[in-house]
Backbone bond lengths (Angstrom), bond angles and torsions (degrees), N, CA, C in turn:
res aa  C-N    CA-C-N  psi(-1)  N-CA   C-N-CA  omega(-1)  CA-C   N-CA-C  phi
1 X - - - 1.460 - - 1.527 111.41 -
2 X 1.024 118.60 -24.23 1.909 124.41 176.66 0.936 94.52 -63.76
3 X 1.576 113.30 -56.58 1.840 98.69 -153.17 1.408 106.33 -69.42
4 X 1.440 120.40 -33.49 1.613 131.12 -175.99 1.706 86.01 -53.77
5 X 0.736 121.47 -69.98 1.763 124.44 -166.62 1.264 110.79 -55.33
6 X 1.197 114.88 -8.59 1.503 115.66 -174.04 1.432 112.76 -104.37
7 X 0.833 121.75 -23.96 1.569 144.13 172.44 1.142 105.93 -67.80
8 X 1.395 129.77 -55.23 1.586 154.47 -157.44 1.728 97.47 -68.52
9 X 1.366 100.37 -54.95 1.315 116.38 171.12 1.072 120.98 -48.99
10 X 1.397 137.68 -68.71 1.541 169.15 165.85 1.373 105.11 -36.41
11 X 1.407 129.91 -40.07 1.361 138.47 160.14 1.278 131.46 -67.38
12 X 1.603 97.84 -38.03 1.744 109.38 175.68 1.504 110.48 -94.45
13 X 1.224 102.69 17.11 1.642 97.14 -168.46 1.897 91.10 -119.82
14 X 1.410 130.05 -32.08 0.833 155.13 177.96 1.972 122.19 -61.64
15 X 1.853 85.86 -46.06 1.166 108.02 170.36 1.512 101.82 -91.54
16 X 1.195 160.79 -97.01 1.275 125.81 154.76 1.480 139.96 62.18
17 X 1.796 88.54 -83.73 1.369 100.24 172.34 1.120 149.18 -108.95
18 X 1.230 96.26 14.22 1.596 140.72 171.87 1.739 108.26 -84.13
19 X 1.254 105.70 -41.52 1.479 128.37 178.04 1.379 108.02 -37.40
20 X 1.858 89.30 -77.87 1.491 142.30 176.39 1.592 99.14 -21.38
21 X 1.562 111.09 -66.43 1.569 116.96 -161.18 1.706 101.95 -84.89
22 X 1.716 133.24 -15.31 1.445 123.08 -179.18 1.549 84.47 -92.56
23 X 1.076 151.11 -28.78 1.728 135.48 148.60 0.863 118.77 -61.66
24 X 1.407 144.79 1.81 1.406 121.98 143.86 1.749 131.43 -82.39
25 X 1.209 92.29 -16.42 1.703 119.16 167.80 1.173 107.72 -75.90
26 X 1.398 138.30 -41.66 1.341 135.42 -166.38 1.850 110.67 -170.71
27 X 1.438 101.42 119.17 1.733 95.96 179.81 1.565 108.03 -63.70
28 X 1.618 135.16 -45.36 1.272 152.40 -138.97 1.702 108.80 -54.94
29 X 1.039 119.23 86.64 1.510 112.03 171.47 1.337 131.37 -67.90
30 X 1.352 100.50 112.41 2.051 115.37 -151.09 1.756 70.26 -69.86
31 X 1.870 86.18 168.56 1.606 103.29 176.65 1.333 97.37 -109.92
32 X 1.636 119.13 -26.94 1.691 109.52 179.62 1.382 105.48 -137.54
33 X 1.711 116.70 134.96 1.212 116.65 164.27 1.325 129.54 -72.49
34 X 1.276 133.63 -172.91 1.380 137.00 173.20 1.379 119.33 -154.46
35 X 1.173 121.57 133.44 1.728 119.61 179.91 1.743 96.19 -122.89
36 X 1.290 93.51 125.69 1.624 109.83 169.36 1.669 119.25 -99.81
37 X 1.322 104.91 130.56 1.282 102.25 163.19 1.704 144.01 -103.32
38 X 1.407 102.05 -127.38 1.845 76.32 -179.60 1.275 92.84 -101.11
39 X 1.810 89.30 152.29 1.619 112.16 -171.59 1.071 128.60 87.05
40 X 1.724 109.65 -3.93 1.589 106.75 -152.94 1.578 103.06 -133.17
41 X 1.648 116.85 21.93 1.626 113.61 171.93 1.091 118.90 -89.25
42 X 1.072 122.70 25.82 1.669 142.71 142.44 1.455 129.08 -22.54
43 X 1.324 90.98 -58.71 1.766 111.71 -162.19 1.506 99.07 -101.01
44 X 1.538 118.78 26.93 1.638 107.16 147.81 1.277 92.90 -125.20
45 X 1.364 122.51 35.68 1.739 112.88 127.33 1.252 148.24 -101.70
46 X 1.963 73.68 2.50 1.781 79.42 161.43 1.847 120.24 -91.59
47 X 1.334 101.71 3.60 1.397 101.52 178.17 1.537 105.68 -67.81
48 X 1.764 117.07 153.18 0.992 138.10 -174.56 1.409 105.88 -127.15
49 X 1.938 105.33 139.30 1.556 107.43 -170.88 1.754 122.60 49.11
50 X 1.232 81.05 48.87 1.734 92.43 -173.84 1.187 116.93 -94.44
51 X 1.490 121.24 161.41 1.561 125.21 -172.98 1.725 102.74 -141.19
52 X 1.437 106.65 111.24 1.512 114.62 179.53 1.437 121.45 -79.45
53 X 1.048 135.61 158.88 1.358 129.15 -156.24 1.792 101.06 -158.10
54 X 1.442 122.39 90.53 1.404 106.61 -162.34 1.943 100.24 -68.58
55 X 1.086 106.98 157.69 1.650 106.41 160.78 1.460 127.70 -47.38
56 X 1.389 104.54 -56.66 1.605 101.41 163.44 1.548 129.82 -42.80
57 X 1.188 117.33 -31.70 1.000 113.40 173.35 2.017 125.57 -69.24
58 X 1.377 97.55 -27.08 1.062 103.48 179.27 1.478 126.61 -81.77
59 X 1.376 137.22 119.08 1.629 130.20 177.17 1.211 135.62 -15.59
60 X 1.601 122.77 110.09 1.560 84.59 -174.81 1.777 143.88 99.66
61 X 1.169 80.81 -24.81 1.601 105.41 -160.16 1.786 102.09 -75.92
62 X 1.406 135.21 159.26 1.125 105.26 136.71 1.247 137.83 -131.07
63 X 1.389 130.48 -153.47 1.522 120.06 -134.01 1.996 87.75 -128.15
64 X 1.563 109.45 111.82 1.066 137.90 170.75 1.858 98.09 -49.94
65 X 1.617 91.85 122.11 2.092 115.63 167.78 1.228 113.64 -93.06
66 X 1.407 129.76 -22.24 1.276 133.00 -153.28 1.777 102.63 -92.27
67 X 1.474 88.86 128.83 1.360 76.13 157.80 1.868 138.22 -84.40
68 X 1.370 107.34 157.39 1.822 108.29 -179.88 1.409 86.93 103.25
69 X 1.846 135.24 -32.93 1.344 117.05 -159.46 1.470 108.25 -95.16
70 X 1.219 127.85 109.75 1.481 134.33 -178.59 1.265 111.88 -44.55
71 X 1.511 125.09 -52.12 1.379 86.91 176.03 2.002 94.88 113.01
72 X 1.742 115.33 -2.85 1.289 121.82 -177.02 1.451 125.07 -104.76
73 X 1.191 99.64 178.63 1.576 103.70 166.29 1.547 108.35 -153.32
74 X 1.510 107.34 113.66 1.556 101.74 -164.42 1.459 95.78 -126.34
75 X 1.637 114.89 153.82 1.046 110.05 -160.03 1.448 72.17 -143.58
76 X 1.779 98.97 141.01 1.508 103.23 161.01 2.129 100.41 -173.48
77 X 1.655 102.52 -131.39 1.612 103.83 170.26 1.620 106.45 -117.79
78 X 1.287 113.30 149.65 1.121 137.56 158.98 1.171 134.65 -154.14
79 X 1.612 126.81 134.17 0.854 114.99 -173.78 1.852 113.97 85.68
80 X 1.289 115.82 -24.60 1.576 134.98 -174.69 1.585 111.61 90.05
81 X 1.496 94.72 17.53 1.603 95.49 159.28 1.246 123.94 -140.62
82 X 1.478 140.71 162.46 1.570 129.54 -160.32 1.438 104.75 -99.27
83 X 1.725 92.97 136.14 1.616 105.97 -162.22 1.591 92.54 -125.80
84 X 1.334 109.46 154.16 1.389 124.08 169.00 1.888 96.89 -126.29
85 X 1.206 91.55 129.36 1.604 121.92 -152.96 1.352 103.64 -112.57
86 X 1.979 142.13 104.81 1.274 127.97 -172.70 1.864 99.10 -94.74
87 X 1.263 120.10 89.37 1.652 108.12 173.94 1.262 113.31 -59.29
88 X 1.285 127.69 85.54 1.660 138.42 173.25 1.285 121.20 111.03
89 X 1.209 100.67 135.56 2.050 99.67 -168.06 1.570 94.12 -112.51
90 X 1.596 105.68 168.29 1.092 118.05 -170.08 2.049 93.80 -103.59
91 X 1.504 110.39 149.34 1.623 106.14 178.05 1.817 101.08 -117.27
92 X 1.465 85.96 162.17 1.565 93.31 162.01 1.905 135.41 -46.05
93 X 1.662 97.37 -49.35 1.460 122.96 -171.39 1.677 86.38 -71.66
94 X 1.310 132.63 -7.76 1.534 103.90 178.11 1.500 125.44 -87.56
95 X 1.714 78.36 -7.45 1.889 82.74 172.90 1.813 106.41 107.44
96 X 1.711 94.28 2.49 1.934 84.64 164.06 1.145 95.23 -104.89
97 X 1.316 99.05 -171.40 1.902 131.25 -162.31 0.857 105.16 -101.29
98 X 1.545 115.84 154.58 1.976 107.18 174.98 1.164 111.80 -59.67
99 X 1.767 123.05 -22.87 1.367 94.41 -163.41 1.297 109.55 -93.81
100 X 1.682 135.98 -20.53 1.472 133.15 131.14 1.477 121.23 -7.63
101 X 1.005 95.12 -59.43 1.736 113.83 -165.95 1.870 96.25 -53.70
102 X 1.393 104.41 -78.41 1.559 117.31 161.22 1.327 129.93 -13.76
103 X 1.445 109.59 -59.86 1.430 112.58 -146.37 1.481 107.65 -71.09
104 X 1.472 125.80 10.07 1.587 126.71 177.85 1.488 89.17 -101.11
105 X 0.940 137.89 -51.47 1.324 131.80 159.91 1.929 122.54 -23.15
106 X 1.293 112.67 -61.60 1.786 127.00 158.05 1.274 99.63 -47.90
107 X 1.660 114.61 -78.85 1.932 89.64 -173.82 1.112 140.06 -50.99
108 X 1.455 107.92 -25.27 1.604 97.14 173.68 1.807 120.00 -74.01
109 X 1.391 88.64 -9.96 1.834 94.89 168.36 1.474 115.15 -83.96
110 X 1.157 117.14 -8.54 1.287 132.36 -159.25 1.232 97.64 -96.82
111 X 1.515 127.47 -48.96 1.807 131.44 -168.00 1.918 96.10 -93.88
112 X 1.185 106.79 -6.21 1.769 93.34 174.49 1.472 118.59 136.82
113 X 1.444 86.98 -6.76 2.008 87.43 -169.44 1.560 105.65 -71.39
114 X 1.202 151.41 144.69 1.558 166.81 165.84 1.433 119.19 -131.57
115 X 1.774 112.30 24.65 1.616 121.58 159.36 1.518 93.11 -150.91
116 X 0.948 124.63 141.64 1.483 160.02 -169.18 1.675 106.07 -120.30
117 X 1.387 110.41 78.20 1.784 98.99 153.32 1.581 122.46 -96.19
118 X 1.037 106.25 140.77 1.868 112.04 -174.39 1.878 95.82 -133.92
119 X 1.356 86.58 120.30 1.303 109.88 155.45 1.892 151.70 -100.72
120 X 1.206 137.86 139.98 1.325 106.94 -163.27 1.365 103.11 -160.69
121 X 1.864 131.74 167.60 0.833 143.24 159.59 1.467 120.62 -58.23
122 X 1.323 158.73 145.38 1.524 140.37 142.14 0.888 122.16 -142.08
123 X 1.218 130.77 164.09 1.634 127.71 163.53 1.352 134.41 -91.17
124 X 1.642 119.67 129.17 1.538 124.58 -147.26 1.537 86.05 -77.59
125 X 1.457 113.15 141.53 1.206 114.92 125.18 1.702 137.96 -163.58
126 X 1.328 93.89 44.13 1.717 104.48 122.50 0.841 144.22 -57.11
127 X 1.409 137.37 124.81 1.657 136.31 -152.93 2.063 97.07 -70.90
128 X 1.108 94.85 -21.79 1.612 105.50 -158.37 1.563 105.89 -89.78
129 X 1.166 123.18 -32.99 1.273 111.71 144.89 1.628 148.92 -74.12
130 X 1.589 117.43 154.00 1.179 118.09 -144.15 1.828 105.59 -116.89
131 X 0.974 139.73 140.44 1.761 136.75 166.39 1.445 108.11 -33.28
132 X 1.566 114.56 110.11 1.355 128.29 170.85 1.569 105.46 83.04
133 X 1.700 114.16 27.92 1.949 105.78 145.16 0.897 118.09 -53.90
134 X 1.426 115.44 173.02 1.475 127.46 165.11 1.885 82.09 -99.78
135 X 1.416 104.29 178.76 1.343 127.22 -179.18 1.648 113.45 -163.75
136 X 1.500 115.02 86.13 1.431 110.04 -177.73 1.499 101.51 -82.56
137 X 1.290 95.51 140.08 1.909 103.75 -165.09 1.551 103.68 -88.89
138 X 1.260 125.48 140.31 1.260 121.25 -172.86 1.701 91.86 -139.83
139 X 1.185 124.72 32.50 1.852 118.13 163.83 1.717 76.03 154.94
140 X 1.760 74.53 163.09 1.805 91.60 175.32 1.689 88.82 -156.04
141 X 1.751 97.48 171.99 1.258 127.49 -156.32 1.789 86.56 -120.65
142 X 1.117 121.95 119.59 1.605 122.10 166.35 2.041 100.65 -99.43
143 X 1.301 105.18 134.25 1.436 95.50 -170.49 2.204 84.46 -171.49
144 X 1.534 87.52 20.44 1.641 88.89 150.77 1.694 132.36 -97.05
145 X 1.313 92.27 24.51 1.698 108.52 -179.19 1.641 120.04 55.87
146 X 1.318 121.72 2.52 1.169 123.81 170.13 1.452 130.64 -136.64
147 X 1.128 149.99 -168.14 1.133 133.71 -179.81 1.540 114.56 179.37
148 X 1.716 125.47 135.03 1.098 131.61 -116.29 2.112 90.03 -107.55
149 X 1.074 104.92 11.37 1.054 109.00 175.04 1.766 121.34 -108.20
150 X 1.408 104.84 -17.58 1.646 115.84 167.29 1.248 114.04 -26.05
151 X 1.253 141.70 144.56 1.213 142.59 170.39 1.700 121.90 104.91
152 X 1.457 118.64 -163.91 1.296 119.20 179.48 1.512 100.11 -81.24
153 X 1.680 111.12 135.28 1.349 121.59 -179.61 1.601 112.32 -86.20
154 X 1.130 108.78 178.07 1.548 107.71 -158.47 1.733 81.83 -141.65
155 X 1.027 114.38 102.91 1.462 109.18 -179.24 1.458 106.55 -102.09
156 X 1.276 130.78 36.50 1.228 144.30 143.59 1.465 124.73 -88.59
157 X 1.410 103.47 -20.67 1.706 118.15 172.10 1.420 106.57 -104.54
158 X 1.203 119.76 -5.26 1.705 121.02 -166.94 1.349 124.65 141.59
159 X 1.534 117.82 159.16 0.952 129.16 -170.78 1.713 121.92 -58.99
160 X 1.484 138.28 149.60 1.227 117.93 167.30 1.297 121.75 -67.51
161 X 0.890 107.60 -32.97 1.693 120.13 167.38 1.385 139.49 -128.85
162 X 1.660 100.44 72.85 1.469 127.89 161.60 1.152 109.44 -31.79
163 X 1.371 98.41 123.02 1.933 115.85 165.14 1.490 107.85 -95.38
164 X 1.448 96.64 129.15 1.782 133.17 -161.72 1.036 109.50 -118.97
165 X 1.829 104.36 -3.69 2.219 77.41 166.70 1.008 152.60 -78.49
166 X 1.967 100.66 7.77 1.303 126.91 157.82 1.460 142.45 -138.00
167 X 1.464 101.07 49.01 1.715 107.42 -160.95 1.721 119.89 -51.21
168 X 1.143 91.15 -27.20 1.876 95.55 -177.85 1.415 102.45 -90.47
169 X 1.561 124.40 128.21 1.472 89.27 -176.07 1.323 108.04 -132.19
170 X 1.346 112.20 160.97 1.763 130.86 -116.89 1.569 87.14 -89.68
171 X 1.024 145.32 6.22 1.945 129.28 -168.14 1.973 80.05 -113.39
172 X 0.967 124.37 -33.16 1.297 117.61 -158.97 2.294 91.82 -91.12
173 X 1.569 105.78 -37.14 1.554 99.16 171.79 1.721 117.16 -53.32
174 X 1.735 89.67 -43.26 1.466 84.92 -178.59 1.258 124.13 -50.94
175 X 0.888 113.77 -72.37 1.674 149.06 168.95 1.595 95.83 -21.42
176 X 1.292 125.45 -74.27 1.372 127.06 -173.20 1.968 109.81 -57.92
177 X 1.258 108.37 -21.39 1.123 118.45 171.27 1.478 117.89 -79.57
178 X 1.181 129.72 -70.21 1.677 123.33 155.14 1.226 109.32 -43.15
179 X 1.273 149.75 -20.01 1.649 137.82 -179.49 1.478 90.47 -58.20
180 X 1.636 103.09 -71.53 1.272 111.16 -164.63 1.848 127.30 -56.79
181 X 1.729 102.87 -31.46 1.594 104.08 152.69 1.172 123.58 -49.59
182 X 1.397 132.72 -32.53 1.506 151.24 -141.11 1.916 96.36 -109.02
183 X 1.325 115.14 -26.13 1.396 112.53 -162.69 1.741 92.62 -114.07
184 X 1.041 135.35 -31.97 1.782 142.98 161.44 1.209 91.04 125.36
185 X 1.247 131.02 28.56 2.018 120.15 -178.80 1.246 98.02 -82.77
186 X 1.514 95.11 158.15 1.617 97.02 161.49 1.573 122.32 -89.30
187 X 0.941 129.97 113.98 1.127 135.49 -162.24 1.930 119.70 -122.80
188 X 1.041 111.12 125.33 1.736 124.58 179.40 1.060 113.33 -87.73
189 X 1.084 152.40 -174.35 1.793 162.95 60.10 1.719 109.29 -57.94
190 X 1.680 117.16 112.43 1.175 119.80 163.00 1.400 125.87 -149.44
191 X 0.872 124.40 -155.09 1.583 135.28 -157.57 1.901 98.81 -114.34
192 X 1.224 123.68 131.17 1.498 128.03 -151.21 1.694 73.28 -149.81
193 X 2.014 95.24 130.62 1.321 119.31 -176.95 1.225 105.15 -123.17
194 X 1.488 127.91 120.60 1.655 121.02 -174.79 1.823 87.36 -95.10
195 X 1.399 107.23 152.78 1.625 143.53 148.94 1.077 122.83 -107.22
196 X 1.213 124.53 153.62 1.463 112.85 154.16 1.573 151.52 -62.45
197 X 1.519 101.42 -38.93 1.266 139.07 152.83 1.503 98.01 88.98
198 X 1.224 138.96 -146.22 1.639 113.74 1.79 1.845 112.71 -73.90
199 X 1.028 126.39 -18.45 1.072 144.53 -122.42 1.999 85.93 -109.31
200 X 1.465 108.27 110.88 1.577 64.57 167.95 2.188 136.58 -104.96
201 X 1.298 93.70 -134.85 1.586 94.25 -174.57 1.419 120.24 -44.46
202 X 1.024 119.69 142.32 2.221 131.26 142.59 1.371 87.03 -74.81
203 X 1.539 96.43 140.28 1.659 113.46 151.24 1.478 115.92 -30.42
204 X 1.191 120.16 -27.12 1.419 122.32 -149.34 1.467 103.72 -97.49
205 X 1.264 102.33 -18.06 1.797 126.78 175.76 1.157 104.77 -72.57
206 X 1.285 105.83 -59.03 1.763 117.49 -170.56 1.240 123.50 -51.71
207 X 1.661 110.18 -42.54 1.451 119.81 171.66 1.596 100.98 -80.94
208 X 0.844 143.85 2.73 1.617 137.87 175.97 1.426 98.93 -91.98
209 X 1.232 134.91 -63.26 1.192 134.00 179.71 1.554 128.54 -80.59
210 X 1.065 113.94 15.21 1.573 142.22 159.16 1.514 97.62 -86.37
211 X 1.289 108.79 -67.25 1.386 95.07 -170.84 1.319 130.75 -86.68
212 X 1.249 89.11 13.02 1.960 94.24 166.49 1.602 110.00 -101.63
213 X 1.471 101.49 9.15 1.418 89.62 -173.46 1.585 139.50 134.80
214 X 1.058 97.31 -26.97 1.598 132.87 -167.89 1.399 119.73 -88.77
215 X 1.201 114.81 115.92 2.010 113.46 -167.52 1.296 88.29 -107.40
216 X 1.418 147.91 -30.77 1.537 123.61 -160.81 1.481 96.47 -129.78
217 X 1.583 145.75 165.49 1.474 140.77 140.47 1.086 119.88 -103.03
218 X 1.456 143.16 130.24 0.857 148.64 146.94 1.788 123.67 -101.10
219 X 1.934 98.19 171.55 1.500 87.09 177.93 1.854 90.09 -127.08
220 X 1.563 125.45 48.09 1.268 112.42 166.20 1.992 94.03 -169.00
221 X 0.826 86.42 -162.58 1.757 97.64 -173.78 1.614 116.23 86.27
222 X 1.626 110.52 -48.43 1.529 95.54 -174.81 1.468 127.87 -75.82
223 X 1.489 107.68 -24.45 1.898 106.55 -179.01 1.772 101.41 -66.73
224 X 1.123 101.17 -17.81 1.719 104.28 -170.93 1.645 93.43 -94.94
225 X 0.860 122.90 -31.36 1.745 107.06 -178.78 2.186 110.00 -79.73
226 X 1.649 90.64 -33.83 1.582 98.15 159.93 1.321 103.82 -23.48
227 X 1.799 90.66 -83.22 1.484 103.03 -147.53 1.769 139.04 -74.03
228 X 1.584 74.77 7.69 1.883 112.03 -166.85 1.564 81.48 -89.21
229 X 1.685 133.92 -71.63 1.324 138.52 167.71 1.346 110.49 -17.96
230 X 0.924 110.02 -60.62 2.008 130.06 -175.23 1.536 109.10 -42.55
231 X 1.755 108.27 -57.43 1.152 127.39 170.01 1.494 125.78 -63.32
232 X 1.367 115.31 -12.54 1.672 111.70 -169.87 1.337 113.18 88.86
233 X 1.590 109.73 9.68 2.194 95.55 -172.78 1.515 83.97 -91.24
234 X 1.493 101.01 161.58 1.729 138.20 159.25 1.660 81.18 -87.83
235 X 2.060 92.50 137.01 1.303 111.49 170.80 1.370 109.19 -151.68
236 X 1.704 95.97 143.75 1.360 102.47 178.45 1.982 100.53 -123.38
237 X 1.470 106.89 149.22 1.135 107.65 -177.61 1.547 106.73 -115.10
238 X 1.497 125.78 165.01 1.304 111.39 175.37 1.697 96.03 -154.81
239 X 1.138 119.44 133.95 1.366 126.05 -166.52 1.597 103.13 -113.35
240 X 1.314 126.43 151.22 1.699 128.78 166.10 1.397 84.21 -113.14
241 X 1.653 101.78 142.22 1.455 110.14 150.72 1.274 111.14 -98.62
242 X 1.487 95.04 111.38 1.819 103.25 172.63 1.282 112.87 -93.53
243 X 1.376 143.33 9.49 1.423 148.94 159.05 1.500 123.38 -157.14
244 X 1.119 120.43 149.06 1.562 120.14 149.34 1.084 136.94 -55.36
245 X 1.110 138.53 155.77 1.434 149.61 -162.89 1.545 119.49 -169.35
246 X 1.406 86.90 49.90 1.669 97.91 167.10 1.113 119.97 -118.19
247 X 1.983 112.35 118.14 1.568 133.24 -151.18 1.492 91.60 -53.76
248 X 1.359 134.08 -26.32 1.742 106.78 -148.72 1.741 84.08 -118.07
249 X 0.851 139.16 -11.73 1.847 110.20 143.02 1.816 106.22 -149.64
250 X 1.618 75.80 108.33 1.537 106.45 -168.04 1.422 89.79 -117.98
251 X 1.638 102.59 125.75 0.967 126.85 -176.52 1.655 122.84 -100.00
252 X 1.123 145.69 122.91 1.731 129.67 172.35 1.583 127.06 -10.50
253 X 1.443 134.17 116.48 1.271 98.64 178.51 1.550 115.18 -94.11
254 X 1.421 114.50 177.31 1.573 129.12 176.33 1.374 138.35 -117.94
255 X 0.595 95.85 96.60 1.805 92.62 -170.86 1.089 120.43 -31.81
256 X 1.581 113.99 -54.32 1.204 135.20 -161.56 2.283 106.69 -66.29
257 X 1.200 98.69 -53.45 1.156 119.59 150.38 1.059 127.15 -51.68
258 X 1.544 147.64 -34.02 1.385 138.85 163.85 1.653 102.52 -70.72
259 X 1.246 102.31 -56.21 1.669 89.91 179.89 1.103 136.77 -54.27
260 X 2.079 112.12 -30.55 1.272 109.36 150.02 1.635 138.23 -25.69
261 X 1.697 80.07 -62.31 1.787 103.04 -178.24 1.437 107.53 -44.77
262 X 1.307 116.34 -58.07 1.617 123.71 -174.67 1.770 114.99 -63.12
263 X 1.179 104.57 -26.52 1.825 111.37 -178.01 1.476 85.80 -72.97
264 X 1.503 135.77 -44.80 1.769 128.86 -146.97 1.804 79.08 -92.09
265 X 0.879 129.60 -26.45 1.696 120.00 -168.78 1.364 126.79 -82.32
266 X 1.540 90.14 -30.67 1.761 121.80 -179.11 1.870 106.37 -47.98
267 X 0.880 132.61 -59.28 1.572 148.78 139.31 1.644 114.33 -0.05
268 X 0.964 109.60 -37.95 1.675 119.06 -140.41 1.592 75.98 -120.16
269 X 1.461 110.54 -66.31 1.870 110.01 179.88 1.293 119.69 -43.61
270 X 1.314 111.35 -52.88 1.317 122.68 172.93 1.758 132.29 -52.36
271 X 1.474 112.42 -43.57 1.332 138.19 177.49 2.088 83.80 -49.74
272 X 1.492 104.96 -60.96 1.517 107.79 -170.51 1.247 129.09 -79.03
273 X 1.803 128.95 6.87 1.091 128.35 166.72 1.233 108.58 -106.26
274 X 1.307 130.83 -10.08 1.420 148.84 168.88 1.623 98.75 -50.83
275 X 1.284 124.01 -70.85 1.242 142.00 175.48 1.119 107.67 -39.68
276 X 1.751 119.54 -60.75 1.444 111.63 -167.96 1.368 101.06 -49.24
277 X 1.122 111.75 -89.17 1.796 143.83 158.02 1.779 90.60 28.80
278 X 1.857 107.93 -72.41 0.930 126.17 -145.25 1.758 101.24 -75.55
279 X 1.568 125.75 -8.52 1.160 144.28 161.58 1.207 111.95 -111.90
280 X 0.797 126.02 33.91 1.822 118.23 175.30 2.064 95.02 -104.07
């Protein structure tokens, strides 16, 4: 029981002071956070009257590998309401922990946020989707072998056992779904499968997780939608398909080229979180 208490401590003391220093940058308590992924730190230039906040500066925190991901935390308006904006998430394959991974997820629950949007790169593979959909996530597949809730619970941040039979939730799917009818995008509702990565699929992968279910892959979004659940936020997820991923002509992938895809998509994503935002 010490060490459980000690942990509890170490987290809330951590979170705290992490708090402490994005209030000294800015009093304004956003109503919804945002996590960007690759390709997609774009759309905290559409924030207005904004206040940047590098990661380093913050406690604790850690320090974004990826490239395209800035590496920020900007807080300002969008949408006509105040958002705190994470430009770049941290992944599993970089060698942090879920609960690393997480804990930008907690602060933004911590300074005021109570909606959670997460955004991300993935790979299509639904036959029915096309290079540069949108994909509003409506369930996911965790099948990165770990999970960001392991350990002693903190039932001051949440329950030990969060109910998941609806983490994305459905007034905010809709909604992001008619935006995108309403604006001419192409737009999905599907099932989003985290990995670990870095590395990605064999054909042999692709058809495994097709047939369990799974229209897009990713290697981030779900420990952060966990721990958003954990916390009590409403979350909406939104995926770009930056490639195909169909086993029987599977092509090399590109980096350079997925990120393209996500810079030409970023536009189209954005037009539709504006909206949510602007109804949340």
């Amino acid at each position: 029981m010490e060490n459980e208490h000690s942990a509890h401590t170490e987290l809330h003391q951590t979170l705290q002071a992490a708090a402490n220093i994005v209030r000294s940058y800015s009093r304004r308590k956003p109503v919804v956070g945002i996590i960007l992924g690759t390709g997609l730190g774009g759309l905290a230039k559409e924030i207005r009257h904004s206040v940047t906040i590098p990661y380093s500066a913050i406690p604790r925190f850690p320090q974004t590998t990826v490239p395209t991901h800035a590496g920020e935390l900007v807080i300002g308006e969008l949408g006509g309401k105040v958002v705190a904006t994470l430009s770049g998430r941290f992944h599993y394959y970089e060698g942090y922990s879920m609960q690393e991974i997480t804990l930008p997820v907690r602060l933004l629950c911590a300074i005021g946020a109570r909606t959670l949007i997460v955004s991300g790169a993935s790979g299509g593979m639904n036959p029915q989707y096309r290079q540069g959909d949108l994909v509003v996530i409506e369930d996911h597949i965790n099948l990165m072998g770990d999970n960001p809730l392991i350990g002693p619970n903190d039932d001051a941040m949440g329950p030990r056992y969060p109910d998941m039979s609806a983490p994305y939730d459905r007034k905010l799917i809709d909604l992001a779904m008619s935006t995108g009818l309403a604006q001419g995008v192409r737009c999905h509702s599907g099932v989003y499968v985290a990995v670990a990565g870095p590395c990605l699929e064999t054909r042999a992968e692709y058809r495994f997780l097709r047939g369990i279910g799974a229209d897009v892959v990713g290697m981030s979004v779900v420990p952060e939608v966990i721990a958003a659940v954990h916390c009590g936020m409403r979350v909406m997820g939104m995926a770009i398909v930056t490639d195909l991923c169909l086993p029987d002509c599977l092509k090399p992938a590109n980096i350079d080229d997925i990120i393209r895809t996500a810079n030409e998509a970023e536009k189209k994503m954005t037009g539709i979180v504006k909206k949510v935002i602007a109804a949340t």
